[in-house]
TIVO-441499 format. One record per residue: residue in one letter; x negated, y negated, z of N, C-alpha, C, O in turn. Coordinates in nm, 4 decimals. Example, Ala and Ser with C-alpha at 12.3 -4.5 7.8 and 13.67 -1.06 7.14 Angstrom:
# TIVO-441499
<papa residuo="A" n_c1="-1.3190" n_c2="0.5690" n_c3="0.7800" ca_c1="-1.2300" ca_c2="0.4500" ca_c3="0.7800" c_c1="-1.3200" c_c2="0.3300" c_c3="0.7800" o_c1="-1.4236" o_c2="0.3319" o_c3="0.8465"/>
<papa residuo="S" n_c1="-1.2850" n_c2="0.2250" n_c3="0.7080" ca_c1="-1.3670" ca_c2="0.1060" ca_c3="0.7140" c_c1="-1.2900" c_c2="-0.0030" c_c3="0.7870" o_c1="-1.3409" o_c2="-0.1138" o_c3="0.8039"/>
# end
This chain:
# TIVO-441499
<papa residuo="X" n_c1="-10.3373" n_c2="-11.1944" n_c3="12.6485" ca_c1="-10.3852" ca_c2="-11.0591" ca_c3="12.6686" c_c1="-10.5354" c_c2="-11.0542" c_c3="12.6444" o_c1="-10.5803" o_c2="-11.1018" o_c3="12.5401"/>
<papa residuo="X" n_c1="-10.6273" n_c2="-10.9909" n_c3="12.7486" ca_c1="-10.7515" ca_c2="-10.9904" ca_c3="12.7282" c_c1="-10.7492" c_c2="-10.8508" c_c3="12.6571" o_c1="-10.6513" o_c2="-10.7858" o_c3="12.6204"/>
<papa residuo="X" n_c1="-10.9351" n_c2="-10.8104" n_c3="12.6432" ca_c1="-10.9243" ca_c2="-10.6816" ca_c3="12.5762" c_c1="-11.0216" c_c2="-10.6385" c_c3="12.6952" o_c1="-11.1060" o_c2="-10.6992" o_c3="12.7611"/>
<papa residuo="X" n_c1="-10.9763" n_c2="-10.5159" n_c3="12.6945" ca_c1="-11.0391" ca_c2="-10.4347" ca_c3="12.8063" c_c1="-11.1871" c_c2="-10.3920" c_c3="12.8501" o_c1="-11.2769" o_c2="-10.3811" o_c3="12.7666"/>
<papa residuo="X" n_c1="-11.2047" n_c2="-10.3704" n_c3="12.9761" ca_c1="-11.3656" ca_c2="-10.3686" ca_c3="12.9953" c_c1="-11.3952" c_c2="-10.1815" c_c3="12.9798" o_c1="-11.3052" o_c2="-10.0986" o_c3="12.9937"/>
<papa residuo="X" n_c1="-11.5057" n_c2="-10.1560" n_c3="12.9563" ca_c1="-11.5045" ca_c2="-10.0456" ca_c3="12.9010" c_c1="-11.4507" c_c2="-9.9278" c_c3="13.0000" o_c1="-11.4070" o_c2="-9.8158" o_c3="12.9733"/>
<papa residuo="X" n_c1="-11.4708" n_c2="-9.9968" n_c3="13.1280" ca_c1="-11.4570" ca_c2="-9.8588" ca_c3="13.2100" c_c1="-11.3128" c_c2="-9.8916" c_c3="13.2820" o_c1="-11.2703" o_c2="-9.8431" o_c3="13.3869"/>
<papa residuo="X" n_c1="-11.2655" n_c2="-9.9635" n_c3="13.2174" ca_c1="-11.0716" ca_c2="-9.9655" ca_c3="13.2533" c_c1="-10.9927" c_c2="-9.8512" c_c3="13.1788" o_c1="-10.9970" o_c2="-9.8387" o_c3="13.0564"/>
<papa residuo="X" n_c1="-10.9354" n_c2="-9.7862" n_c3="13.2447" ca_c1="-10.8180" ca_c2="-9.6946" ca_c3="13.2219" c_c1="-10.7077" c_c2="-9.8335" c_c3="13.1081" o_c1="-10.6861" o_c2="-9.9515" o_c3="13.1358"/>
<papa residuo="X" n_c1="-10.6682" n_c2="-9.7641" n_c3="13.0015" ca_c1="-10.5403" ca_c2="-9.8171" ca_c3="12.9149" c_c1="-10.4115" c_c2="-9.8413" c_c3="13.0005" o_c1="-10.3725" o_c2="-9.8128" o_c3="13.1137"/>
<papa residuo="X" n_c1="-10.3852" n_c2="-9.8788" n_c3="12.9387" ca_c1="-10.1793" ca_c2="-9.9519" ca_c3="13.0385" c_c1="-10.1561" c_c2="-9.8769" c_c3="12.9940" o_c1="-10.0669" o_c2="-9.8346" o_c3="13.0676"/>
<papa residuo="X" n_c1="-10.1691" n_c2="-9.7683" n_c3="12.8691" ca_c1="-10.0771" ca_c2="-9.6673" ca_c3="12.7551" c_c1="-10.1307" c_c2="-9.5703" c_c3="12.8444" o_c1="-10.2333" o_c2="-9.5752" o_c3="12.9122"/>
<papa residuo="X" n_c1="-10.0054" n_c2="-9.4412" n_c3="12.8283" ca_c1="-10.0979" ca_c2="-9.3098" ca_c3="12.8019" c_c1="-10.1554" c_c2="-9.2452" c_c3="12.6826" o_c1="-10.1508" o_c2="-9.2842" o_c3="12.5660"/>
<papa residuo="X" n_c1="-10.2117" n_c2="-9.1373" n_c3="12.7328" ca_c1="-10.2720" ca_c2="-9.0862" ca_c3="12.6215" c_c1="-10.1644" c_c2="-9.0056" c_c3="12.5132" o_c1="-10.2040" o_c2="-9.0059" o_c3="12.3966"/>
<papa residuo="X" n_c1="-10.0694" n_c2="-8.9559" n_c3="12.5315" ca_c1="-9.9365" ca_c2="-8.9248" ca_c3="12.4440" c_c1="-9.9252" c_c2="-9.0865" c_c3="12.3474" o_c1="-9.9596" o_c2="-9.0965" o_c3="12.2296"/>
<papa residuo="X" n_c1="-9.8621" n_c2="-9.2146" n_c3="12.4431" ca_c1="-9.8447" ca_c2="-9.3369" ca_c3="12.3687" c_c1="-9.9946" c_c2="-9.3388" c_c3="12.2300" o_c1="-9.9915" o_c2="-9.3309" o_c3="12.1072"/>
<papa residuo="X" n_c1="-10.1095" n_c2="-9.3530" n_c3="12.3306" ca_c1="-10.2188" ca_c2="-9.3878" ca_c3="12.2487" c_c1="-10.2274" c_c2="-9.2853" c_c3="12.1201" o_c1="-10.2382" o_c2="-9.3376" o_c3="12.0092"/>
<papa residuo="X" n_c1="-10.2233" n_c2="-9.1464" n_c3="12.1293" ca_c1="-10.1800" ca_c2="-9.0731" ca_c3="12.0596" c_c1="-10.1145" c_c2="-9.1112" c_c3="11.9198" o_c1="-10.1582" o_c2="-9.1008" o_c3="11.8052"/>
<papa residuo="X" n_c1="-9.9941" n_c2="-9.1590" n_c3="11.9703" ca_c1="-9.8843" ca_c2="-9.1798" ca_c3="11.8647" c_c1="-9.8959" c_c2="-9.2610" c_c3="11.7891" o_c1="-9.8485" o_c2="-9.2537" o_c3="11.6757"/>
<papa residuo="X" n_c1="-9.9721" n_c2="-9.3735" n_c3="11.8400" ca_c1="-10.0126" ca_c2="-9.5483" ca_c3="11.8017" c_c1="-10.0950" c_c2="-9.4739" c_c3="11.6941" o_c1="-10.0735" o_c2="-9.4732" o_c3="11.5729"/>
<papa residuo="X" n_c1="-10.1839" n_c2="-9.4177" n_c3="11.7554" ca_c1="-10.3595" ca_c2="-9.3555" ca_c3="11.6819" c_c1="-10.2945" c_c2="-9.3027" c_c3="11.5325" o_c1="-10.3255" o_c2="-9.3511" o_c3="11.4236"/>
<papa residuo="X" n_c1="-10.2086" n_c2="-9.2047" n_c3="11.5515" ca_c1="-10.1575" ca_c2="-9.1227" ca_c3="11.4479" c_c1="-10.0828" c_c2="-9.2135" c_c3="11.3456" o_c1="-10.1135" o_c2="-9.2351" o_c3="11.2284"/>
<papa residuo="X" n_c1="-9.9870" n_c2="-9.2571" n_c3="11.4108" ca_c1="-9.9246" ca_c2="-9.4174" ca_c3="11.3072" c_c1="-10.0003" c_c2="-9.5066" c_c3="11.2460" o_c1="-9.9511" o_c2="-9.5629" o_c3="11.1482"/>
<papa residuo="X" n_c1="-10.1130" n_c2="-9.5352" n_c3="11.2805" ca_c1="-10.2068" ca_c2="-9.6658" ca_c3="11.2370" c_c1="-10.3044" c_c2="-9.5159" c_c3="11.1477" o_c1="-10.2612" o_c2="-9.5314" o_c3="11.0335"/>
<papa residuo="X" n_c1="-10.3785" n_c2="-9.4225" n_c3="11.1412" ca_c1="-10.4136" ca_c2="-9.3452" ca_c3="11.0147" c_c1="-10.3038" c_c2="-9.3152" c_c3="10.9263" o_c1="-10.3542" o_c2="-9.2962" o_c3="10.8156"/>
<papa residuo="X" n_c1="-10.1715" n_c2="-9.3008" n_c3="10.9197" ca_c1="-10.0610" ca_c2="-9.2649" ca_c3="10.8376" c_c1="-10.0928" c_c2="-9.3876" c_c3="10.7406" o_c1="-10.1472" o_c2="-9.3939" o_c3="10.6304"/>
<papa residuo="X" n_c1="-10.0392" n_c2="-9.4788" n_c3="10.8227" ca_c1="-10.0299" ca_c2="-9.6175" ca_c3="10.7371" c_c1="-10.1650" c_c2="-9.6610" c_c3="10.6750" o_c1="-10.1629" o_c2="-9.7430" o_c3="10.5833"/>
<papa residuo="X" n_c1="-10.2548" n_c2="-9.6225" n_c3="10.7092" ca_c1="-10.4078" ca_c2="-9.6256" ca_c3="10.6352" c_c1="-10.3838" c_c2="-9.5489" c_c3="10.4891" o_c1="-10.3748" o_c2="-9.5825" o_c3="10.3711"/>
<papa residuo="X" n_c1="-10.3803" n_c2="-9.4666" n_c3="10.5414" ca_c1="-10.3846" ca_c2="-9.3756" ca_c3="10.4028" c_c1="-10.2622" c_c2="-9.3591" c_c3="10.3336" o_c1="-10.2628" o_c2="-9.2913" o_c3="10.2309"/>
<papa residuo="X" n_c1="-10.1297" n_c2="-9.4243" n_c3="10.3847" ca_c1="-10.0551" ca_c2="-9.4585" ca_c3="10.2717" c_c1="-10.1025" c_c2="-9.5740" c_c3="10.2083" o_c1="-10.0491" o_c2="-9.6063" o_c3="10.1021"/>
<papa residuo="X" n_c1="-10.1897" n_c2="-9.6394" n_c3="10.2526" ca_c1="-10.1903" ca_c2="-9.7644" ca_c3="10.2111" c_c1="-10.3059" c_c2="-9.7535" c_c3="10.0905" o_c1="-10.3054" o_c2="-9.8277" o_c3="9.9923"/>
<papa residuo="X" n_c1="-10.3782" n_c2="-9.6772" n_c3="10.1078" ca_c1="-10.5144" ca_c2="-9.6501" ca_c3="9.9938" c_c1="-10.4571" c_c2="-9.5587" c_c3="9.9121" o_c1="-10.5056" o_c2="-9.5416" o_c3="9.8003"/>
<papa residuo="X" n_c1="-10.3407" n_c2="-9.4825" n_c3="9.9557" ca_c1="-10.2613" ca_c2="-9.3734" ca_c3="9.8099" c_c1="-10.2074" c_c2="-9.4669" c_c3="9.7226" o_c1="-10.2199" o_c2="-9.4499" o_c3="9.6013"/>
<papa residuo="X" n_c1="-10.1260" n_c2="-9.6019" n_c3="9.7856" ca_c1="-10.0696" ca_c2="-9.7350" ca_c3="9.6858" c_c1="-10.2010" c_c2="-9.7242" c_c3="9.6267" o_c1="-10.2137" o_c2="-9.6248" o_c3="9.5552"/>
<papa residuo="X" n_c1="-10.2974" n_c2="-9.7953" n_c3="9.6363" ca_c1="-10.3938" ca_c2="-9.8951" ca_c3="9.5576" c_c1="-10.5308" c_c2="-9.8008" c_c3="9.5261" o_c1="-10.6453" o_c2="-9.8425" o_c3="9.5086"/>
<papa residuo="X" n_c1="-10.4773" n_c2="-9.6424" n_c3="9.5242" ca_c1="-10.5807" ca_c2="-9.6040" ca_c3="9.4285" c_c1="-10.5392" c_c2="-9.6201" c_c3="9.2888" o_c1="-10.6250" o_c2="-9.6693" o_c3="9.2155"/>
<papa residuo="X" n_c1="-10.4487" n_c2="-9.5956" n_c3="9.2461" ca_c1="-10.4067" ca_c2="-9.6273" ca_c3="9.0826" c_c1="-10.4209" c_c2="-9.8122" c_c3="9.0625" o_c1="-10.4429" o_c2="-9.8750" o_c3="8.9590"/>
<papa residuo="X" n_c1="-10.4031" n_c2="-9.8535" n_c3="9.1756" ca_c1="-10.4421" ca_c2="-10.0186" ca_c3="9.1244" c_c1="-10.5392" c_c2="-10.0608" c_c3="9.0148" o_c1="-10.6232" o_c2="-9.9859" o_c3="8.9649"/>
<papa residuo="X" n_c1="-10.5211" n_c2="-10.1763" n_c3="8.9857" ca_c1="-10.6780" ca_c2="-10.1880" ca_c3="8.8962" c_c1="-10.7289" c_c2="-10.3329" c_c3="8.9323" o_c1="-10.6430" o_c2="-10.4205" o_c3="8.9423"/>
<papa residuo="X" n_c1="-10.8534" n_c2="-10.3638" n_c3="8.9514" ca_c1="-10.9064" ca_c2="-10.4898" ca_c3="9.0110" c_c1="-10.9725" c_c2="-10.5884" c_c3="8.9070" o_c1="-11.0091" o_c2="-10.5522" o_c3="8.7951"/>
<papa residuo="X" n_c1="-10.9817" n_c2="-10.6918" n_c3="8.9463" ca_c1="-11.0875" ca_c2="-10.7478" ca_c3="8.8451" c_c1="-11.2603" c_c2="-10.7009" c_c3="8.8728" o_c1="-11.3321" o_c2="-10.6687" o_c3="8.7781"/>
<papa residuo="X" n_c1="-11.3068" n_c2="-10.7037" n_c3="9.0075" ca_c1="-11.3891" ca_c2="-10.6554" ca_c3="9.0924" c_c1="-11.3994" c_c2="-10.5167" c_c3="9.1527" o_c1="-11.3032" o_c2="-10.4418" o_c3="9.1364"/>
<papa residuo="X" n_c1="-11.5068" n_c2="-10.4729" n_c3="9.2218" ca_c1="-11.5041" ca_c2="-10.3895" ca_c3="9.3649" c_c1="-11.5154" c_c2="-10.4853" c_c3="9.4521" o_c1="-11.4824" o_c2="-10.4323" o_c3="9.5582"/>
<papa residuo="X" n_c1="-11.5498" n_c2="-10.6273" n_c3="9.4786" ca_c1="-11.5573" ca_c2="-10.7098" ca_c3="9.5725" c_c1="-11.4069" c_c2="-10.7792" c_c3="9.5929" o_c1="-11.3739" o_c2="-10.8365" o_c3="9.6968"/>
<papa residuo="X" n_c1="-11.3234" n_c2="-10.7646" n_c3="9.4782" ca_c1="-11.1824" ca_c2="-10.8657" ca_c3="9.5336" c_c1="-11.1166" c_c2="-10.6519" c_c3="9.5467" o_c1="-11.0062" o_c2="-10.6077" o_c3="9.5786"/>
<papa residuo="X" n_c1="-11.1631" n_c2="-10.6250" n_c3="9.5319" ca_c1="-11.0722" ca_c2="-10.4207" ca_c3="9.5438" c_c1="-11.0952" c_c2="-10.4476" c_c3="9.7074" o_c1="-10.9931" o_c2="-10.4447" o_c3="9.7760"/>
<papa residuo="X" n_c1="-11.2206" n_c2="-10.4731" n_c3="9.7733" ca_c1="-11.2553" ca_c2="-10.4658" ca_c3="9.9162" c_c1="-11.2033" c_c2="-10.5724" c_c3="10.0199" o_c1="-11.1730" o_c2="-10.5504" o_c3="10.1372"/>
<papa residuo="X" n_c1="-11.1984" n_c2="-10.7115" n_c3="9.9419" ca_c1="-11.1184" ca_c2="-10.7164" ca_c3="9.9934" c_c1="-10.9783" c_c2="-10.7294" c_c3="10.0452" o_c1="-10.9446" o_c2="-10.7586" o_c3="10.1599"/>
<papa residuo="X" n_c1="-10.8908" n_c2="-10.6988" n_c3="9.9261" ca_c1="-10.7307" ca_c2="-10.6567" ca_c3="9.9551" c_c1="-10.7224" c_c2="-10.5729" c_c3="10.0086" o_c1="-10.6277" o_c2="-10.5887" o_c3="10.0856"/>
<papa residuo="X" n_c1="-10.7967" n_c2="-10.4117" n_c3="10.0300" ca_c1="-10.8380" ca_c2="-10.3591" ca_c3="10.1558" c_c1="-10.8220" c_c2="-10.4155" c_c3="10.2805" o_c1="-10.7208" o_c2="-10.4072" o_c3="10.3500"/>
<papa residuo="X" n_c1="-10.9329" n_c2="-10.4778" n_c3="10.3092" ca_c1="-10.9638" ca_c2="-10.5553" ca_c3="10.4354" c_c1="-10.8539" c_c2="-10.6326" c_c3="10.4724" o_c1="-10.8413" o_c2="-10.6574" o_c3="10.5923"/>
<papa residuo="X" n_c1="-10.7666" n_c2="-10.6783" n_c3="10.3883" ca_c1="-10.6550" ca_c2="-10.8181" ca_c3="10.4252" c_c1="-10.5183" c_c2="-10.6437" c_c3="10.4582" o_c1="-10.4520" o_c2="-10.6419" o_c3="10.5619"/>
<papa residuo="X" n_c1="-10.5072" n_c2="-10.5394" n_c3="10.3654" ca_c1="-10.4015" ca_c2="-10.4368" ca_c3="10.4044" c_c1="-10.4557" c_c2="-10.3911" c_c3="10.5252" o_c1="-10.3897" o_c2="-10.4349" o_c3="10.6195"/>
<papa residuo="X" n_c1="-10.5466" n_c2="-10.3228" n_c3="10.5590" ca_c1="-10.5586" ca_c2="-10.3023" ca_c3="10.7024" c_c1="-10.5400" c_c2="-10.4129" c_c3="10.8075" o_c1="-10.4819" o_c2="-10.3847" o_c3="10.9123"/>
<papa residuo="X" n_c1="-10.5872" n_c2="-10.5404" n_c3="10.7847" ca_c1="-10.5630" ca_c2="-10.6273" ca_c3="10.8588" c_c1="-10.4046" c_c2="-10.6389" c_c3="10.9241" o_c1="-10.3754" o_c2="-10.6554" o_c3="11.0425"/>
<papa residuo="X" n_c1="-10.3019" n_c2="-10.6229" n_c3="10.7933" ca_c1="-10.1579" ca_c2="-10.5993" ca_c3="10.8029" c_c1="-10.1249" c_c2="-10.4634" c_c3="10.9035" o_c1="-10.0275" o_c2="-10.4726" o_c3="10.9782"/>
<papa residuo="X" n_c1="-10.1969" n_c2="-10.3525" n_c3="10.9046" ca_c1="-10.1306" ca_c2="-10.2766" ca_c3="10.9484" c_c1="-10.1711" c_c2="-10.2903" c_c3="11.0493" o_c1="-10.1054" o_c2="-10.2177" o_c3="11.1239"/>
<papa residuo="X" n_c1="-10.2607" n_c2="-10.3539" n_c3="11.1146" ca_c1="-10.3184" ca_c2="-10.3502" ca_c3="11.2850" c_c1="-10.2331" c_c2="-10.4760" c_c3="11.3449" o_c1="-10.1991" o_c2="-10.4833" o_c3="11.4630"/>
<papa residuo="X" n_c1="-10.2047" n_c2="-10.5709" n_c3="11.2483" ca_c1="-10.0947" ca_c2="-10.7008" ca_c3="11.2982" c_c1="-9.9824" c_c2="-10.5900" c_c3="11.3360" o_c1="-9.9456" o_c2="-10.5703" o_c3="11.4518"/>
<papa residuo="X" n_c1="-9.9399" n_c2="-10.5302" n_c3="11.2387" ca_c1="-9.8141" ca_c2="-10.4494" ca_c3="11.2271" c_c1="-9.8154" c_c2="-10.3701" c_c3="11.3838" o_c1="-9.7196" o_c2="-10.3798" o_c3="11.4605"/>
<papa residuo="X" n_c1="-9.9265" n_c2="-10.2996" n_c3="11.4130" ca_c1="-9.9167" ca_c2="-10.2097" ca_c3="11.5307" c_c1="-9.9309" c_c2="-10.3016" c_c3="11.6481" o_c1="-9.9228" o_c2="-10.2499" o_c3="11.7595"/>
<papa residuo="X" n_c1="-9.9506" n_c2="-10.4288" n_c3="11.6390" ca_c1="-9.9428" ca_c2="-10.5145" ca_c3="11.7942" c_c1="-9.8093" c_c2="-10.5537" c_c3="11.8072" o_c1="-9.7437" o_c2="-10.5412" o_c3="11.9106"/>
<papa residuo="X" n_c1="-9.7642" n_c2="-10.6071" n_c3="11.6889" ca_c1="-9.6425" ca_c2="-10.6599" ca_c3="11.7108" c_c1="-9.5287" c_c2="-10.5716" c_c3="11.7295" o_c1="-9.4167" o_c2="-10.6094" o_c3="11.7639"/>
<papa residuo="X" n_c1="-9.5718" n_c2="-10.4230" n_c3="11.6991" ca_c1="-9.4628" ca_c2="-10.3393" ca_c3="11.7079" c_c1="-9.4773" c_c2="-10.2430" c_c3="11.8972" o_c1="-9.3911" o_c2="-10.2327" o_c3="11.9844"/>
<papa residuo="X" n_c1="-9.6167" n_c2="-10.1930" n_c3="11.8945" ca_c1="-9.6904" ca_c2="-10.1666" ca_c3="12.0412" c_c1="-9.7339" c_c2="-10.2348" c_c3="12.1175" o_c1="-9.7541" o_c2="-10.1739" o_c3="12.2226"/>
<papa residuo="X" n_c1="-9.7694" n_c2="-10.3669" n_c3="12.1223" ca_c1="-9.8292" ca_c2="-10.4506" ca_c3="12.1586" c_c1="-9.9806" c_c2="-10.4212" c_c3="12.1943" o_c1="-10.0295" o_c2="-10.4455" o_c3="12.3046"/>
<papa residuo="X" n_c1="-10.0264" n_c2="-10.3839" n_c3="12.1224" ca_c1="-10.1587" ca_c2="-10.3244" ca_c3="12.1495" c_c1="-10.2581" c_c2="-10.3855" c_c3="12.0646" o_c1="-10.2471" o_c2="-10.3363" o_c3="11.9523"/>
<papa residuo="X" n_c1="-10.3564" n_c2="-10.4768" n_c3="12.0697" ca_c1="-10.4680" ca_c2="-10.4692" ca_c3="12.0431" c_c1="-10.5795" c_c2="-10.3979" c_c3="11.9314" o_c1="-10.6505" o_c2="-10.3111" o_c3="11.9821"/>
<papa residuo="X" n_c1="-10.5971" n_c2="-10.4198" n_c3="11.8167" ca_c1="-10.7146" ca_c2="-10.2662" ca_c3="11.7655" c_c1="-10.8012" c_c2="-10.2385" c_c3="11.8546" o_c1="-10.8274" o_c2="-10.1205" o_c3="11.8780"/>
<papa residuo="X" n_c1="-10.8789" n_c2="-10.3666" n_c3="11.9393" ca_c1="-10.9646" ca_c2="-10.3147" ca_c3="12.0226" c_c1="-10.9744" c_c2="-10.1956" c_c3="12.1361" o_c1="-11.0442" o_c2="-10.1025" o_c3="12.1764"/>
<papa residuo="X" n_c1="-10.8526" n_c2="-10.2685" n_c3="12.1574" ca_c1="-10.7953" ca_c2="-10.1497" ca_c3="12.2762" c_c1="-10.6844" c_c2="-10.0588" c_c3="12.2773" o_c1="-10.6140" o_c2="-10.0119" o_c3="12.3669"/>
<papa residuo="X" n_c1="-10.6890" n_c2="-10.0460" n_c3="12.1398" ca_c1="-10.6617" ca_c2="-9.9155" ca_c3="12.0815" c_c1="-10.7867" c_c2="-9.8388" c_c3="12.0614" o_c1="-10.7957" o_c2="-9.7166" o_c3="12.0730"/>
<papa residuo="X" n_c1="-10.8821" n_c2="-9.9199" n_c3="12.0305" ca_c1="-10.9660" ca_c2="-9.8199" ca_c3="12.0058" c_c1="-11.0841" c_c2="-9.7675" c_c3="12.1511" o_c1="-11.1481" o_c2="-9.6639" o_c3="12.1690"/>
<papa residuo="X" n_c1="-11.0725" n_c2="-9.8777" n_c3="12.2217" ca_c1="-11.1270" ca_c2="-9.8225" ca_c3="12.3784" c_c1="-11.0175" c_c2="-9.6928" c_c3="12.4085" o_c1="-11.0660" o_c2="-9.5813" o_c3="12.4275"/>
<papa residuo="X" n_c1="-10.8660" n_c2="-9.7116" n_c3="12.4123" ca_c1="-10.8014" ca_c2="-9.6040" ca_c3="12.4710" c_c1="-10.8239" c_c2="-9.4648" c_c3="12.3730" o_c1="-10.7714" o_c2="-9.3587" o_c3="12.4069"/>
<papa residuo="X" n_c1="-10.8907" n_c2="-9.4732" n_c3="12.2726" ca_c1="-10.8771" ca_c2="-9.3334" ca_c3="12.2074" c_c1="-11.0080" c_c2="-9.2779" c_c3="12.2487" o_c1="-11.0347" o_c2="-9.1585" o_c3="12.2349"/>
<papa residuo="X" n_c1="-11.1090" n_c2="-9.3854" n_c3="12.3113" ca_c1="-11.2667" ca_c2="-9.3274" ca_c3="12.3056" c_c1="-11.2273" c_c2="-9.3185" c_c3="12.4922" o_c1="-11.3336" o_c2="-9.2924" o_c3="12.5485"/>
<papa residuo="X" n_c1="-11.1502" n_c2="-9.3276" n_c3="12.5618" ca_c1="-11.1514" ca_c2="-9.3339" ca_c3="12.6509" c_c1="-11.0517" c_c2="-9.1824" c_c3="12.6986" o_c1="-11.0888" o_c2="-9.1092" o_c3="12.7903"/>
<papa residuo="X" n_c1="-10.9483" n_c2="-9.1615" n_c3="12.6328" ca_c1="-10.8995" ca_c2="-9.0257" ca_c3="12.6073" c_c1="-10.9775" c_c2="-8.9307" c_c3="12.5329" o_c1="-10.9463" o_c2="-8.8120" o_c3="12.5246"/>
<papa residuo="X" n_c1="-11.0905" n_c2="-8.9875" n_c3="12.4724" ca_c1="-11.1618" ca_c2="-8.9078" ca_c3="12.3814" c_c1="-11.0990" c_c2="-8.8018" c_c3="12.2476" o_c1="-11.1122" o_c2="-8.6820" o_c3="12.2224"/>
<papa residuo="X" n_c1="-11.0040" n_c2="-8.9510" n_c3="12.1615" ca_c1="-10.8590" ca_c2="-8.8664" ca_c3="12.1249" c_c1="-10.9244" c_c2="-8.8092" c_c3="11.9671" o_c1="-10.8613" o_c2="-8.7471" o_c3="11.8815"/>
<papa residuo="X" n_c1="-11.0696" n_c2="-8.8523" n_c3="11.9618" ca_c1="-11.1067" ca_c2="-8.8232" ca_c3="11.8302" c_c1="-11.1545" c_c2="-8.6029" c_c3="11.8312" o_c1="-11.1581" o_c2="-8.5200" o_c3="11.7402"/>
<papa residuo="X" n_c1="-11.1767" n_c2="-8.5950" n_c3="11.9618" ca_c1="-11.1826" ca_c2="-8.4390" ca_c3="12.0102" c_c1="-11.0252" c_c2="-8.3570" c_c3="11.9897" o_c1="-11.0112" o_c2="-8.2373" o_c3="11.9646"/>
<papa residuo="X" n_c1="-10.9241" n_c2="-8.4508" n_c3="12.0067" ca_c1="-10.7912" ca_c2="-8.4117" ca_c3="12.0423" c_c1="-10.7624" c_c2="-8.2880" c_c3="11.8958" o_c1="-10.7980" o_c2="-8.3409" o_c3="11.7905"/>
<papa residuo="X" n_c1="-10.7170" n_c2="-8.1679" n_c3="11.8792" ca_c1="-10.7063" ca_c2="-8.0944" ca_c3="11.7510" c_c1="-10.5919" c_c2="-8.1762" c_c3="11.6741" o_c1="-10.6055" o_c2="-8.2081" o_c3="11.5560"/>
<papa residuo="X" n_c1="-10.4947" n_c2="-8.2032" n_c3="11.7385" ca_c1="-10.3887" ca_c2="-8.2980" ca_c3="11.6697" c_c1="-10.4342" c_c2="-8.3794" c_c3="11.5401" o_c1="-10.3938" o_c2="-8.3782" o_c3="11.4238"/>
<papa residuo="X" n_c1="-10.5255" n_c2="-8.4441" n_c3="11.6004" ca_c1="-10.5806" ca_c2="-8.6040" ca_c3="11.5241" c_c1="-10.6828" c_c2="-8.5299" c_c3="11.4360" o_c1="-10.6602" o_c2="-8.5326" o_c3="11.3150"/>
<papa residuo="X" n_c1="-10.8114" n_c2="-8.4524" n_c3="11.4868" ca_c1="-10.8832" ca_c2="-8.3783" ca_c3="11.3780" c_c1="-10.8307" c_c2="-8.3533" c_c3="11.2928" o_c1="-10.8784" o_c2="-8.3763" o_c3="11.1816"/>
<papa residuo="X" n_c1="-10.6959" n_c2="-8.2887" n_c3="11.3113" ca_c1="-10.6356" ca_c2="-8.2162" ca_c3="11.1457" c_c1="-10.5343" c_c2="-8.3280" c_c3="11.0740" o_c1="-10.4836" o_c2="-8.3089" o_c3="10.9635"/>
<papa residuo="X" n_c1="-10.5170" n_c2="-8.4243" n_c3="11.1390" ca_c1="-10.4289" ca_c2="-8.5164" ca_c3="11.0794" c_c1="-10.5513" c_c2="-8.5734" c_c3="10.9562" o_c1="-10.5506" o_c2="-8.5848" o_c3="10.8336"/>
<papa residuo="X" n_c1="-10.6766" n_c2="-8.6065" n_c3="11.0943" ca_c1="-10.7659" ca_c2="-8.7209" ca_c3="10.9687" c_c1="-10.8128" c_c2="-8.6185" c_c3="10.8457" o_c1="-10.7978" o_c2="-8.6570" o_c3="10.7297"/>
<papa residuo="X" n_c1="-10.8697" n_c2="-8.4874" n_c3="10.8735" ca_c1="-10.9254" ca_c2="-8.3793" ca_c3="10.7939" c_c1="-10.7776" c_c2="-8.3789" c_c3="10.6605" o_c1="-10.8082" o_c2="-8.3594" o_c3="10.5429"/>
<papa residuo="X" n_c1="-10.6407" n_c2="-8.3999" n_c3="10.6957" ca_c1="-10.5414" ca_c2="-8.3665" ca_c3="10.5893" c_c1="-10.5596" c_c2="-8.4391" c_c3="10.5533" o_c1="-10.5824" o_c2="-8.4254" o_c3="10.4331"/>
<papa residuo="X" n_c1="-10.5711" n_c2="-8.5946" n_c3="10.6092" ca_c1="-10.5947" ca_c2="-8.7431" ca_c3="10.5020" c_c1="-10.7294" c_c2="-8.7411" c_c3="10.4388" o_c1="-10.7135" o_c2="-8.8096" o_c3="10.3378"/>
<papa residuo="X" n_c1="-10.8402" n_c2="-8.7051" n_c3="10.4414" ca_c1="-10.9550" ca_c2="-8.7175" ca_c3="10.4394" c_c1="-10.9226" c_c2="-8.6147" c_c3="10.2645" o_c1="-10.9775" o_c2="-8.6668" o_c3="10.1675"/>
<papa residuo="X" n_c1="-10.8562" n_c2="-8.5079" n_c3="10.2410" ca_c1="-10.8813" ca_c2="-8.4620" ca_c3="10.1358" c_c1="-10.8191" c_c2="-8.5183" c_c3="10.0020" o_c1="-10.8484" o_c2="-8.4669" o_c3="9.8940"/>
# end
């Protein structure tokens, strides 16, 4: 699977991309609600078990969507799904 050129239309629609989009922030921010009570030896080994859990959840969304982060993230800038009110109030509820 290549990753897409910018001005290619997604194989997904924008409902699919949607859903992917919304599933992959859920699992973000369940994933930083676990490991705020964590405790580290570092902020540099805190960043990166971060980096290795997101890594998991974007494995997680190919193998489950078959999709790409990249082109997940072309199809949301390409639906322009960050405008969508859906997703605004999803990230704005996670964001507090």
């Amino acid at each position: 699977m290549q990753t897409k050129r910018s001005d290619e239309a997604p194989e997904q629609s924008k409902f699919e991309i949607k859903a992917i989009w919304l599933e992959k922030c859920k699992s973000e921010f369940d994933m930083m609600q676990k490991m705020s009570g964590a405790r580290f030896p570092s902020q540099q080994h805190a960043a990166m078990i971060k980096a290795i859990e997101i890594c998991k959840i974007h494995d997680e969304l190919y193998l489950k969507h078959g999709i790409k982060t990249a082109d997940l993230m072309h199809a949301c800038e390409f639906y322009k799904l960050l405008e969508d009110v859906d997703v605004k109030n999803i990230n704005e509820s996670y964001a507090k």
